[in-house]
C-alpha positions as CSV (number, residue, x, y, z in Angstrom):
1,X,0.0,0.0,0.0
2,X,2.6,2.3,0.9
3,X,4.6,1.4,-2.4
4,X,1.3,2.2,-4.5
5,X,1.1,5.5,-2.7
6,X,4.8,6.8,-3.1
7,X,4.8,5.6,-6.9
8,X,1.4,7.5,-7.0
9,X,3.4,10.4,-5.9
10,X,6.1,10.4,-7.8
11,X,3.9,10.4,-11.0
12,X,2.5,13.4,-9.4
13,X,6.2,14.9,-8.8
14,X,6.7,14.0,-12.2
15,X,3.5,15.6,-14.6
16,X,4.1,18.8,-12.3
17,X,8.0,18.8,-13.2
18,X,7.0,18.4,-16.8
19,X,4.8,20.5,-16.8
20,X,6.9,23.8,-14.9
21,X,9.8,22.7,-17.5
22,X,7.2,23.0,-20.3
23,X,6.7,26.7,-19.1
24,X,9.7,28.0,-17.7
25,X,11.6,30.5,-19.8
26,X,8.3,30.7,-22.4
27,X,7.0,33.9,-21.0
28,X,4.6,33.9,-24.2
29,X,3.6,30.5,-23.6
30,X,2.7,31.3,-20.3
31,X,0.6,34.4,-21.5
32,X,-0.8,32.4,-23.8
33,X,-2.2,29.3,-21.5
34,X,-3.4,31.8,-19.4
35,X,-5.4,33.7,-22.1
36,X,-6.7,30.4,-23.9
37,X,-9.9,30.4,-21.7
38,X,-11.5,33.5,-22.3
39,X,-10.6,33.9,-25.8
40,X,-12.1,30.7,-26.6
41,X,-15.0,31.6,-24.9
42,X,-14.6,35.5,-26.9
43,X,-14.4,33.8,-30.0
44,X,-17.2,30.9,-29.7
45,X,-19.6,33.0,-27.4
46,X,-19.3,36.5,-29.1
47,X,-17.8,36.4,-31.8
48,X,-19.6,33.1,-33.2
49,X,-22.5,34.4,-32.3
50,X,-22.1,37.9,-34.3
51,X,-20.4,35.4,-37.3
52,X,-24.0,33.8,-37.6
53,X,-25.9,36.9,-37.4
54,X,-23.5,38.4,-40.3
55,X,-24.3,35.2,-42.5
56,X,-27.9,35.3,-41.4
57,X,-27.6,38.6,-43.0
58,X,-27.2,37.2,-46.4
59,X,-30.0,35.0,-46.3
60,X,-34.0,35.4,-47.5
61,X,-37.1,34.9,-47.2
62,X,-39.3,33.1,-49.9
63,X,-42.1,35.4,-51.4
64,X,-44.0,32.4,-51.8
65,X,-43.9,29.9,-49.0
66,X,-42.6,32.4,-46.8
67,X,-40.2,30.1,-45.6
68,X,-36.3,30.5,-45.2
69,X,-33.7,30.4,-47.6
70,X,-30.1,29.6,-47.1
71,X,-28.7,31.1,-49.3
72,X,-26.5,33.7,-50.3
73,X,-28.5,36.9,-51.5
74,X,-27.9,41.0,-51.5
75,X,-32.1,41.6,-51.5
76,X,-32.1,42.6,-47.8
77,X,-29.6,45.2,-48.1
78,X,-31.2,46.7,-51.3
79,X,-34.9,46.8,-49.5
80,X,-32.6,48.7,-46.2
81,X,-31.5,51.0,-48.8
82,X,-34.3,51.8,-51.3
83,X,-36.9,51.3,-48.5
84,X,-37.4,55.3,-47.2
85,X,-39.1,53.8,-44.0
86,X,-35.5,52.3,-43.0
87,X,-33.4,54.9,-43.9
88,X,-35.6,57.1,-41.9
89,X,-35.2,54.8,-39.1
90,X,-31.2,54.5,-39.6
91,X,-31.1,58.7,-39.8
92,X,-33.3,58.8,-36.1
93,X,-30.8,56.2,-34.7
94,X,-27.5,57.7,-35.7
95,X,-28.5,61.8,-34.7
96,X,-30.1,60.5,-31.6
97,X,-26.7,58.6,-30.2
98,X,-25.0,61.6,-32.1
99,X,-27.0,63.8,-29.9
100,X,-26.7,62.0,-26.9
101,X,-22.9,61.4,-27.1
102,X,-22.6,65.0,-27.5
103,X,-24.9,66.5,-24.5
104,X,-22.9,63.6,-22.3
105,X,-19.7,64.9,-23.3
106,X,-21.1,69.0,-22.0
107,X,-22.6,67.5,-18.9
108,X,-19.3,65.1,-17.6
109,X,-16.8,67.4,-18.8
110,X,-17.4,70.4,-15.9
111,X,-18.3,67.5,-13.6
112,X,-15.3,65.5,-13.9
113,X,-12.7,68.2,-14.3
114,X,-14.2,69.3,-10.3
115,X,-13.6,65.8,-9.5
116,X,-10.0,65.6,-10.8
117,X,-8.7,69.2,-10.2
118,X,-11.1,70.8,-7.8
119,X,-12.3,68.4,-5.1
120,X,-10.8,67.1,-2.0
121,X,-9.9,63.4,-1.7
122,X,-12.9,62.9,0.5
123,X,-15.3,65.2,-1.8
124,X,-13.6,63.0,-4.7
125,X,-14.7,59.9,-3.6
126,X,-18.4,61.0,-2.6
127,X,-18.0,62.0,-6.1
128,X,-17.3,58.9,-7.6
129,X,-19.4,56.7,-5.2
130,X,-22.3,59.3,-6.8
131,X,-21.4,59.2,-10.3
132,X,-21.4,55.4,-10.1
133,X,-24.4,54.8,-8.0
134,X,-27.0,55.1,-10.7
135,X,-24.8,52.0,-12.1
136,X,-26.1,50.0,-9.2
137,X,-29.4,50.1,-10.0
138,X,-31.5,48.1,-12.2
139,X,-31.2,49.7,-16.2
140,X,-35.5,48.6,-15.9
141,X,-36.5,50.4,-12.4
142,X,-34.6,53.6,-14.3
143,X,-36.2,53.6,-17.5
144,X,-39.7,53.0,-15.4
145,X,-39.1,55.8,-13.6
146,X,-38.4,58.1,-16.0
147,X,-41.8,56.9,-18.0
148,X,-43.8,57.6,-14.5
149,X,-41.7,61.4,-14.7
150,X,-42.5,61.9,-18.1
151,X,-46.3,60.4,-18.0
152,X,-49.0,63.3,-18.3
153,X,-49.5,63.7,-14.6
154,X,-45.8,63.0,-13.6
155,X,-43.4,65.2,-11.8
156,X,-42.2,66.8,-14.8
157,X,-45.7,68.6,-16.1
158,X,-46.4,69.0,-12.3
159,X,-43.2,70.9,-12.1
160,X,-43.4,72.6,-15.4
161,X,-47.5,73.7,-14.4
162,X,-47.1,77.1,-13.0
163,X,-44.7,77.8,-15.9
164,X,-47.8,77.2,-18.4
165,X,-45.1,74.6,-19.8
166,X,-45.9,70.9,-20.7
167,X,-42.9,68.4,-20.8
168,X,-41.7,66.1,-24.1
169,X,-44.0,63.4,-23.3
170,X,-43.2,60.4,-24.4
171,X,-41.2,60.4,-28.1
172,X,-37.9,61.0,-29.5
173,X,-36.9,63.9,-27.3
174,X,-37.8,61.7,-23.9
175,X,-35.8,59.3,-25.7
176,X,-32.8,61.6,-25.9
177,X,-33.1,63.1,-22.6
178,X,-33.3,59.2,-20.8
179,X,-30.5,57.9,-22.4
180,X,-28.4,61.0,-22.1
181,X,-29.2,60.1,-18.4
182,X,-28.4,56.2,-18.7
183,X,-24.9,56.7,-20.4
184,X,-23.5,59.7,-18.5
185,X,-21.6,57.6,-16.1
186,X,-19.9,55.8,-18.9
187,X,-18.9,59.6,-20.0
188,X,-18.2,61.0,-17.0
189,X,-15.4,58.1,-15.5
190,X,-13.3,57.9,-18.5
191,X,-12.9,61.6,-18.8
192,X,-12.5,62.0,-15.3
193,X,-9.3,59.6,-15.6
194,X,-8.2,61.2,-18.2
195,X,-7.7,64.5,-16.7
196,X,-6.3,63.3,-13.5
197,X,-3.4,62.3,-15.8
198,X,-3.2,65.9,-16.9
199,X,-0.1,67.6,-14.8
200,X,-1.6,70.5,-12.8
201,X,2.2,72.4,-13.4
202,X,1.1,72.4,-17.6
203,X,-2.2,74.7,-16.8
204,X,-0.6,76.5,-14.1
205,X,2.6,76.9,-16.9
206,X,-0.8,78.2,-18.9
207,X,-1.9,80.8,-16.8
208,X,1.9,82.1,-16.0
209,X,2.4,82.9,-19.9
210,X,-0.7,84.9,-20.1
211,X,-3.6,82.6,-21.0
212,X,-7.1,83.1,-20.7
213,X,-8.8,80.4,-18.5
214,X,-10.3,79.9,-22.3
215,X,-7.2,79.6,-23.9
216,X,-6.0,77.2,-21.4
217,X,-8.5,74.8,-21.6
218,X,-8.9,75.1,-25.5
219,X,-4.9,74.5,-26.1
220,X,-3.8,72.4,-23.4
221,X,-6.8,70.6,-21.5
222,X,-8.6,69.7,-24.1
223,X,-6.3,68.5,-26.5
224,X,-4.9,65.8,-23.6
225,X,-8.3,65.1,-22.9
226,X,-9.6,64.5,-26.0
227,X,-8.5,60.4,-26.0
228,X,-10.8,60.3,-23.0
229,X,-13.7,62.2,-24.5
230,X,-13.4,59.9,-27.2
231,X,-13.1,56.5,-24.9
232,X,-16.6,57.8,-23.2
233,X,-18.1,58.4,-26.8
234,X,-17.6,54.9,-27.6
235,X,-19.8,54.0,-24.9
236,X,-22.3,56.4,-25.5
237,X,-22.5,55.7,-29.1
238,X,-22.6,52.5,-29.0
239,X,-25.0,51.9,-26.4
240,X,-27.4,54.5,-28.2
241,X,-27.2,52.7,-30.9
242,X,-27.8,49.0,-30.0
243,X,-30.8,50.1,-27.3
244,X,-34.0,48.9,-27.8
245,X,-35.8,49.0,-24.7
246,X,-35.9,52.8,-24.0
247,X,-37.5,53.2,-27.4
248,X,-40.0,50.8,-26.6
249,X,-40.9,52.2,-23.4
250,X,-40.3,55.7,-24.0
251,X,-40.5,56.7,-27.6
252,X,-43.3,54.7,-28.3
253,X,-44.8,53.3,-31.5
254,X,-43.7,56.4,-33.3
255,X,-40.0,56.6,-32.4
256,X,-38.9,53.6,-34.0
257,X,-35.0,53.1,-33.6
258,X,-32.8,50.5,-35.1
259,X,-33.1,48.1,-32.4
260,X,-36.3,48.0,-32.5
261,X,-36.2,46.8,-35.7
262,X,-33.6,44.3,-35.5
263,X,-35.9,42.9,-32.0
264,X,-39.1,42.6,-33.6
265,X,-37.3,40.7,-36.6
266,X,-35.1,38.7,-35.3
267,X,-37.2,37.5,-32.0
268,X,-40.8,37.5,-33.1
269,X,-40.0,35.4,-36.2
270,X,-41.0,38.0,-38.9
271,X,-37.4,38.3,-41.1
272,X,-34.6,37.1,-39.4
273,X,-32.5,37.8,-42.8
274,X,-33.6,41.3,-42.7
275,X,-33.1,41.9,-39.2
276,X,-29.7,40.5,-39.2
277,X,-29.2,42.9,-42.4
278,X,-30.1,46.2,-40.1
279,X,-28.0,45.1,-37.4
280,X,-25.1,45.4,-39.8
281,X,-25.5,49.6,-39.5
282,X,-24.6,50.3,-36.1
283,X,-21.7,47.8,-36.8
284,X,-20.5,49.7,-40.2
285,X,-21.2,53.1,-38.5
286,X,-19.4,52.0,-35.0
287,X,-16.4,51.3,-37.7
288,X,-16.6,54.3,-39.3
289,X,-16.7,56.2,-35.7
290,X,-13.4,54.3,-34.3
291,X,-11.6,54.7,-38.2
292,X,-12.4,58.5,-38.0
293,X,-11.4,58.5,-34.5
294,X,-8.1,56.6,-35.2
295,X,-7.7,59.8,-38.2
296,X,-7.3,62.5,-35.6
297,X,-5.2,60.9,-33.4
298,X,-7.8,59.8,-30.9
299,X,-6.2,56.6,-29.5
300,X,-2.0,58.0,-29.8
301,X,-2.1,58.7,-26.1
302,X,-4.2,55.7,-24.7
C-alpha cells in the first residue's frame, strides 16, 4: 500500500515537473495558457454568435412559402436602402446617439474636471461613489421611472405647471433626454481619468504665460483630454445605438430606432434575414466612428 502511494506520488512529482519545464523560460507561452480560456470563450460566445448573425444577413425569405432560404442573397440590403421607412429609421438612430454622445460629453466634462482638479480626496470619492451609483441600480426600475416622470400627470408637467409649460411626453426627445441620463456615467469616469493624468504644473505653466482660462483649456486641457472624451463616446455611441428598450418604453410606437427593428425581426420570427441585415448599421457606423477617430489621433495617447 505504501509502495502504490509513493509511486502514486512520484507520478504526481513528475506531470508537475513536466509541466513547470514545459513553461519556464516561455513567457509567451505562459501568456498564452493563461489567455486560452477567455478567448475561446470571446471567439465561440461573441464572436460566433455575431459570425452567424453576419451570414444570417445574407439569407432570404421566400415570397412564396414564406419560408427560409439559405442562401447567399444581396435583397435585404437593397430593401434597407431603397426602402425610405428604414433609412428614416437609420437617420433617427445615428442623430439620436450623435445627440446624446454630444450632451454627455457637456454634462461630464465640468463634472469630472471638479472631480480631478477641484475636489478634495474625501469630496472625490463621494463624487465617484455618486457618479457610479446610478450603475447599481437596475437599467429597468430607471427607464420606469423616468416613464412615471415623463407620463402626463408625472413630476415633470407638475413641475413645469405654473410655468404654463408641458414636458416632451413620451417620443424622441424623452428618448434623448433618458439615455443621455443612462450613459452619463460611462462619460463622466473615463474623462475623469483622463484629466487626473493631466499635470496641474502644464495649466498653471498656462496661466503664467498669459492665457485666458479659455485659452488654457482650448490649447492644453482639451487636446490631452480629447483620448478620453473619445473613450466615453464609444460607450455612449454605442449603447445608443444598440438600445431597444428605451425606445420601446419611452418613444413609443412612433419613435422607431434600429433596435427595435432588429428585435421585432429577429425574435418575433417575422425576417430574421432582414433583421440581421439592419443590425449590420450600427456595426458599419461604430467602424466608421473608431476609423475616424483613429484619423485624428484619438487613440495615440491611450
Amino acid at each position: 500500500m505504501e509502495a502504490a502511494d509513493a509511486l502514486a506520488s512520484a507520478r504526481k512529482r513528475s506531470v508537475s515537473r513536466r509541466l513547470t519545464d514545459l513553461f519556464h523560460g516561455r513567457p509567451r507561452f505562459q501568456v498564452g495558457a493563461l489567455l486560452s480560456g477567455p478567448v475561446a470563450w470571446l471567439v465561440v460566445g461573441y464572436l460566433g454568435s455575431l459570425a452567424v448573425l453576419l451570414v444570417a444577413a445574407f439569407w432570404h425569405v421566400s415570397p412564396l412559402s414564406g419560408e427560409l432560404v439559405k442562401g447567399f442573397s444581396l435583397d435585404n440590403f437593397k430593401t434597407l436602402a431603397q426602402e425610405p421607412v428604414y433609412r428614416t429609421i437609420a437617420f433617427r438612430t445615428i442623430a439620436i446617439a450623435s445627440l446624446v454622445t454630444f450632451t454627455d460629453a457637456l454634462l461630464a466634462f465640468p463634472i469630472a474636471f471638479y472631480m480631478a482638479k477641484v475636489a478634495s480626496r474625501r469630496t472625490k470619492a463621494v463624487l465617484v461613489v455618486a457618479v457610479l451609483m446610478p450603475l447599481w441600480a437596475s437599467y429597468l426600475v430607471k427607464v420606469y421611472a423616468w416613464r412615471t416622470m415623463l407620463s402626463a400627470d408625472g413630476v415633470i408637467n407638475w413641475a413645469l405647471g405654473p410655468l404654463h409649460i408641458h414636458g416632451p411626453g413620451y417620443g424622441t426627445t424623452a428618448v434623448w433626454l433618458v439615455m443621455s441620463y443612462l450613459w452619463l456615467p460611462y462619460m463622466v469616469i473615463p474623462i475623469f481619468a483622463g484629466l487626473e493624468r493631466i499635470p496641474d504644473s502644464l495649466m498653471s505653466a498656462s496661466e503664467d504665460l498669459g492665457a485666458s482660462p479659455l485659452t488654457t483649456f482650448r490649447r492644453v486641457i482639451l487636446p490631452l483630454a480629447f483620448p478620453a472624451v473619445i473613450a466615453g463616446s464609444i460607450f455612449t455611441f454605442s449603447l445608443t445605438l444598440g438600445d431597444y428598450i428605451t425606445p420601446v418604453l419611452i418613444g413609443g410606437a412612433s419613435s422607431q430606432f434600429i433596435g427595435n427593428v432588429v428585435y421585432n425581426n429577429v425574435t418575433g420570427g417575422t425576417n430574421l434575414p432582414l433583421g440581421s441585415a439592419f443590425a449590420v448599421v450600427p456595426i458599419a457606423v461604430m467602424v466608421v466612428y473608431l476609423l475616424i477617430a483613429r484619423r485624428l489621433g484619438a487613440f495615440e495617447h491611450l
